[in-house]
N, C-alpha and C positions, 0 to 999 in steps of 0.2 A: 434479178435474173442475169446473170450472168451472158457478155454480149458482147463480139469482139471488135476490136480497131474497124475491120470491113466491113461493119454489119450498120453502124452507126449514124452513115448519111440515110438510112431507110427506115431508124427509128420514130415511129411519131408521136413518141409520149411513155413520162415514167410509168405507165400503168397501162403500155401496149400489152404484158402479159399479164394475165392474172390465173386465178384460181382456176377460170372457166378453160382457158385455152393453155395451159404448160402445158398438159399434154403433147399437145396438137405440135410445141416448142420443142417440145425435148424431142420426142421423135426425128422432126426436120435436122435435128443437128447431127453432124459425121463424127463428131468423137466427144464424151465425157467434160463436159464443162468444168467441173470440177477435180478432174482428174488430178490436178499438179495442186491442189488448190492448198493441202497438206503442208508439202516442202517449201513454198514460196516462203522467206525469210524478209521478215518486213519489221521497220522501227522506226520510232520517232527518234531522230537525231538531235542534237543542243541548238544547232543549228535554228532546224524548224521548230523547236518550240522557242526560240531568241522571235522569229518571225511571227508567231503567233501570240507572242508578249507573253509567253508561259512560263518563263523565268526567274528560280528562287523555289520556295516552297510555298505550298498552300497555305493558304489564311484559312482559319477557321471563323464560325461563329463568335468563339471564347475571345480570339483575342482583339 
């Protein structure tokens, strides 16, 4: 669920919403949580996968 910067100190748990009560969520909220969710431009850089120790190519099984 989708839940912003200011909402956060009031969260009490990953499983504050669920099936029963999104409703009850999505109503409460002033605009489209997902609105921009489309055009946001997101990647993993060389960088963060150097940090991640993801660097080189995948090993398989085979070799």
């Amino acid at each position: 669920m989708p839940t912003g910067w200011d909402e956060l100190d009031d969260v009490t748990s990953g499983d504050q919403w669920n099936i029963g009560n999104v409703r009850e969520r999505m109503d409460a909220l002033r605009s489209d949580p997902w609105k921009d969710y489309a055009k946001t431009r997101q990647r993993v850089t060389a960088a963060m996968k150097k940090r991640l120790g993801m660097t080189g190519a995948r090993k398989t099984d085979e070799e």
